[in-house]
C-alpha positions in Angstrom: 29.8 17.6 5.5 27.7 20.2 3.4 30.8 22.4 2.9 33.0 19.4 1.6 30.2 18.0 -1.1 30.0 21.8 -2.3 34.1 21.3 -2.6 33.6 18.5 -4.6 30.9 19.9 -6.6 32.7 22.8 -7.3 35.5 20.7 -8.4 34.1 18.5 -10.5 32.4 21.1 -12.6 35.2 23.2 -12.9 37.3 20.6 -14.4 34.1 19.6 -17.2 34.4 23.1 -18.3 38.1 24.6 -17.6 36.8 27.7 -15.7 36.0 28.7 -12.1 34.1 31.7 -13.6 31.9 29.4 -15.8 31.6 26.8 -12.9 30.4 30.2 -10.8 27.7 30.9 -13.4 26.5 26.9 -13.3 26.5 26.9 -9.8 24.9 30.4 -9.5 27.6 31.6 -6.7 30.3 34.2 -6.6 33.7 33.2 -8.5 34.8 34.3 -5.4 33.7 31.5 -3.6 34.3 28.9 -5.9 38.1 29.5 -6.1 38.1 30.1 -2.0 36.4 26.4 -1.8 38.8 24.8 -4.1 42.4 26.7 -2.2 40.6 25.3 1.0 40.1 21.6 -0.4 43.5 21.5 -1.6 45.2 22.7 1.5 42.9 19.9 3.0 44.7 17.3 0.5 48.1 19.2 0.8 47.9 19.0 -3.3 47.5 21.2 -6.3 44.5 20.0 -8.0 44.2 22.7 -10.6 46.7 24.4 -13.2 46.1 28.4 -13.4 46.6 30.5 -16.0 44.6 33.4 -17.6 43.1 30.8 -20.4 41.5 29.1 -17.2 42.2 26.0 -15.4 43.1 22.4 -15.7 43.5 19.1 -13.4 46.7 18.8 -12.5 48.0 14.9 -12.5 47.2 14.5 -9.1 44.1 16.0 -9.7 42.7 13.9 -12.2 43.9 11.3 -9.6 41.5 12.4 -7.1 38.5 13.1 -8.9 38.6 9.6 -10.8 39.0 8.1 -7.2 35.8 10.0 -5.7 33.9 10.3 -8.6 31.9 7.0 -7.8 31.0 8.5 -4.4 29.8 11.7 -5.9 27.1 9.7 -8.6 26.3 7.7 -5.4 25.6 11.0 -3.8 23.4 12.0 -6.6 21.7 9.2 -7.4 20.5 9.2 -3.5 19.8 12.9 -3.8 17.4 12.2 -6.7 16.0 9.0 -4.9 15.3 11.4 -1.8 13.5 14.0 -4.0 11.5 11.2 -5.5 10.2 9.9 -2.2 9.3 13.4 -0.8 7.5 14.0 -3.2 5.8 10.3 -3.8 7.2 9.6 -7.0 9.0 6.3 -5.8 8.9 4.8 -2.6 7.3 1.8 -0.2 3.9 1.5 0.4 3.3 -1.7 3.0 -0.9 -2.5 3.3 -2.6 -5.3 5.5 -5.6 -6.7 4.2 -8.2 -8.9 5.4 -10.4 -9.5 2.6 -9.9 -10.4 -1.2 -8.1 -8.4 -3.9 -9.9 -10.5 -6.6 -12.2 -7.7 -7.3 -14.3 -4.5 -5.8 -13.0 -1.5 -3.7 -9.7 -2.5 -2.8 -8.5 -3.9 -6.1 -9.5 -0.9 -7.9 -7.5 1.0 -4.9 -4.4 -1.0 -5.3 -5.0 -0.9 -9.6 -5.7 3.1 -9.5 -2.6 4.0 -7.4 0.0 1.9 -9.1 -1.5 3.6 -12.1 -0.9 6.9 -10.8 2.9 5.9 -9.1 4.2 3.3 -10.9 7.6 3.5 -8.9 5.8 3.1 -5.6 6.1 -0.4 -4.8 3.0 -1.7 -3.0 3.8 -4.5 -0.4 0.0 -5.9 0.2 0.1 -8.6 3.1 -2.7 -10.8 4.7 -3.1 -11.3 7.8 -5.7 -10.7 10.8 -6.8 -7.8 12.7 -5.0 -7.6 15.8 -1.6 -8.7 13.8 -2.2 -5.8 11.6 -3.4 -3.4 13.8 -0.2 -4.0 16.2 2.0 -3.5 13.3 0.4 -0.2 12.4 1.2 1.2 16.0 4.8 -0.4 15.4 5.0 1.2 12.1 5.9 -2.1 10.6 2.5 -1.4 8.0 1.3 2.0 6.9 -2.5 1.2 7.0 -4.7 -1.8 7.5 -7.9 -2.4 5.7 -10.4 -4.0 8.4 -14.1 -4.7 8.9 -16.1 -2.4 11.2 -15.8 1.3 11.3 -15.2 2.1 15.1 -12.3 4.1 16.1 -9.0 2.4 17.2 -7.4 3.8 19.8 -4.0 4.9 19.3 -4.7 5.0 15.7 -6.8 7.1 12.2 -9.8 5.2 11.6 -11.5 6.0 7.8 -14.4 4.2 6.4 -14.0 3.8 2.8 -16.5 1.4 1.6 -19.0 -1.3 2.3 -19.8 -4.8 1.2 -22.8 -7.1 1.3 -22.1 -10.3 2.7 -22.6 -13.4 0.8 -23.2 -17.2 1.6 -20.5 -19.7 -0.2 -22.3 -23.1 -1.0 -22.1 -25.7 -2.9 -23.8 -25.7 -6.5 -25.6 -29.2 -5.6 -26.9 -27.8 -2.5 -30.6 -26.8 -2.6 -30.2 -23.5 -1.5 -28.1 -22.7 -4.0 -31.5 -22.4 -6.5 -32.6 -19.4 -4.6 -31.2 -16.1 -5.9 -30.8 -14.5 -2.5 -31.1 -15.9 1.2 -31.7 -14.5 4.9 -30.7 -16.2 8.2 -33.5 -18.2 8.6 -32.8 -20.4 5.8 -29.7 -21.3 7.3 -30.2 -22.2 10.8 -29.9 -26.1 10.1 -26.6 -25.4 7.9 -23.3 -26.7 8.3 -20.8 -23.4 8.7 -17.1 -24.0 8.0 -14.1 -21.5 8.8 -10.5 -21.1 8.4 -8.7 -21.5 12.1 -6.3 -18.9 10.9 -7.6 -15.6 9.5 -10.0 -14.6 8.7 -11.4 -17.5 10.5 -12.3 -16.1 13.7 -14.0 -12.8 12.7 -16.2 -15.1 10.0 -17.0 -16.8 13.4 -17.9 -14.3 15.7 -20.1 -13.1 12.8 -22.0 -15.9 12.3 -22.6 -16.3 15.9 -23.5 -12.7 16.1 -25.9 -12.7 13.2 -27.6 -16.3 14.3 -28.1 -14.9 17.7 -30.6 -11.9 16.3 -32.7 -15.1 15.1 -32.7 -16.7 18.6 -30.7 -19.6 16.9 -27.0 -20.7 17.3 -25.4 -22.0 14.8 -23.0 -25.2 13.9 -19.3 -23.9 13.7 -16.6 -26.3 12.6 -13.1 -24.5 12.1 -10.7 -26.0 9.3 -7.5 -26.0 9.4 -7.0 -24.7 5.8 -6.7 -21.2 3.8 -9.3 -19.4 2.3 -8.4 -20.5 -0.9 -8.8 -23.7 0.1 -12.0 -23.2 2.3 -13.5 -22.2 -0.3 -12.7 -25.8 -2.3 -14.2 -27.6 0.8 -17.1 -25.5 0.2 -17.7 -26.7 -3.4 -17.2 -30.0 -1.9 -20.1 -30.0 0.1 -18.2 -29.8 3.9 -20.1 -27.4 4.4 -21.0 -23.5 3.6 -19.4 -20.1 5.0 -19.6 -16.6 4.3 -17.3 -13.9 2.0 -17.3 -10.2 1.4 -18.9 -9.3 -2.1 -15.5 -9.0 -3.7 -15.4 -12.8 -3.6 -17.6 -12.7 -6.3 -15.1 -12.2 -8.7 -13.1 -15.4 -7.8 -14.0 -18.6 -9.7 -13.9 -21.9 -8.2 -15.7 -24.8 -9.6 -18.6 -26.2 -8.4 -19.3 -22.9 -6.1 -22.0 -20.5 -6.2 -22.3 -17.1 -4.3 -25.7 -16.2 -2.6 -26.8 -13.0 -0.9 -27.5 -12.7 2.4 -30.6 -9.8 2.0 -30.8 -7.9 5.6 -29.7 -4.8 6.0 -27.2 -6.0 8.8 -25.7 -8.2 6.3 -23.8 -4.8 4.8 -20.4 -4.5 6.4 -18.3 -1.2 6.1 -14.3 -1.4 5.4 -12.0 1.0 7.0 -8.5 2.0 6.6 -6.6 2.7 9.8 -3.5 4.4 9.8 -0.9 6.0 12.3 -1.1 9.4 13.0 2.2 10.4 13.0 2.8 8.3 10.0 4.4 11.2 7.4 5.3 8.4 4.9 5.0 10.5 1.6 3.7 7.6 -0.4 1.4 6.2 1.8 -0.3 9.8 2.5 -1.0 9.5 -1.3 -2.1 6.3 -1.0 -4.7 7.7 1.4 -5.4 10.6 -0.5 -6.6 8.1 -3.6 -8.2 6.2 -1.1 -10.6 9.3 -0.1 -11.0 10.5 -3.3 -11.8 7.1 -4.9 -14.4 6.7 -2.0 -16.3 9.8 -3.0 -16.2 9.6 -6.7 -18.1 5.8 -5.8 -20.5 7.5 -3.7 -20.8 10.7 -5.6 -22.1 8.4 -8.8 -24.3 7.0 -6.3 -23.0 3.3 -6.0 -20.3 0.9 -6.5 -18.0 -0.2 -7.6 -18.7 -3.2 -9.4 -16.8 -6.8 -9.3 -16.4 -9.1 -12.2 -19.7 -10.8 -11.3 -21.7 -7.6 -12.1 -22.7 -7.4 -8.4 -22.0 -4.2 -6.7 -20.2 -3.4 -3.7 -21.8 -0.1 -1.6 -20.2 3.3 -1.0 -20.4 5.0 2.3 -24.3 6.1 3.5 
């Protein structure tokens, strides 16, 4: 296969400039071997392909037949070549990321904004979803990383911590606790929680069970069939209040306010979590911004900040 593109190579560079001596010197090989290739090719064809003479050469009819007929396949050829080259070295490419929380503002949108910055011909496939779905198509190689709560290895699997996020309490702006600037679990033990069934549903759960137990209460869980999006409406409706990450902050609904939850448990780390034999050249840079963006935060000692002005934390 490599012997018959260097044919065709040879062939169509010796008929741009009329010389297998020239089209040596282009293709930085022995004359030698460029006439040997081109006898070879057209005892293949059982044609003459080139006129001889001392001047140089030219296509015969039958040549300029052949190379207008496989031409096509040789700019395919290149184009893929290029395409191939580009990839390796994560100039173009796919990069396919599961995500759990929102992309309105914080870590992860300045991730995703930094990166398309740097490889604008990487195409970044972000999808939503829940943990275990994502996790699965990690180890399936269907997604080249996942961004999850939690920092605790996953087996089978490349577990980084990039960054961490307070949590906050979504209310209503006619509630009363909305006045307070901040609020602990305490104030909310006689509140009305409301989650998504589908994700991120059930981990908001667990976590308000979790965090209700530590105060010896537990705590009244409805789950609503409804996106985030629109969990968060119901929220502003008074249904009820539930609880985001920090880049929340920088979504607008009306009739919503944010609050603070103030403990020290309240501070959740993100991860990205990755195959190990993953060798996608685009998402290794991916990671590699990932990283570095992760120190630079932490090396200014703090965070990146939403559009609210509140601040989400680097890694400890």
């Amino acid at each position: 296969m490599r012997h018959a593109l260097r044919q065709l190579h040879y062939l169509s560079v010796a008929a741009q400039v009329g010389s297998f001596r020239r089209t040596a010197e282009m293709c930085q090989v022995d004359q030698s071997n460029v006439g040997r290739a081109l006898k070879q090719l057209e005892d293949h064809l059982g044609i003459s392909l080139f006129e001889r003479a001392r001047s140089g050469v030219r296509l015969t009819p039958a040549g300029r037949q052949f190379l207008a007929d496989v031409s096509p396949a040789l700019e395919l050829l290149e184009s893929a070549r290029r395409s191939a080259r580009g990839i390796r070295r994560a100039e173009s490419g796919l990069v396919r990321i599961g995500i759990l929380t929102s992309l309105a503002g914080g870590f992860l949108r300045q991730l995703v904004e930094t990166y398309a910055e740097r490889h604008p011909r990487v195409t970044i496939d972000v999808r939503d979803g829940g943990r275990r779905e994502h996790l699965a198509a990690v180890r399936a190689r269907r997604l080249d990383a996942a961004i999850i709560t939690g920092a605790e290895p996953v087996p089978g699997c490349e577990t980084r911590e990039l960054w961490r996020e307070r949590v906050y309490v979504a209310l209503p702006e006619s509630h009363p606790l909305a006045a307070r600037p901040k609020l602990d679990w305490p104030d909310l033990k006689a509140e009305h929680f409301i989650v998504s069934r589908g994700e991120p549903g059930p981990e908001v759960h667990d976590y308000i069970v979790r965090r209700s137990a530590d105060y010896s209460t537990y705590p009244d869980v409805e789950e609503k069939v409804a996106l985030q999006d629109t969990l968060m409406n119901l929220v502003s409706l008074g249904q009820g209040i539930t609880l985001v990450s920090a880049a929340w902050t920088a979504v607008k609904v009306p009739e919503l306010v944010l609050r603070p939850l103030t403990a020290r448990a309240d501070i959740v780390p993100f991860s990205v979590v990755w195959s190990s034999a993953n060798d996608n050249p685009a998402f290794l840079r991916f990671l590699q911004t990932a990283q570095l963006l992760a120190s630079t935060n932490c090396g200014r000692g703090a965070a990146v900040r939403n559009g609210s002005g509140l601040a989400s934390r680097c890694l400890a």
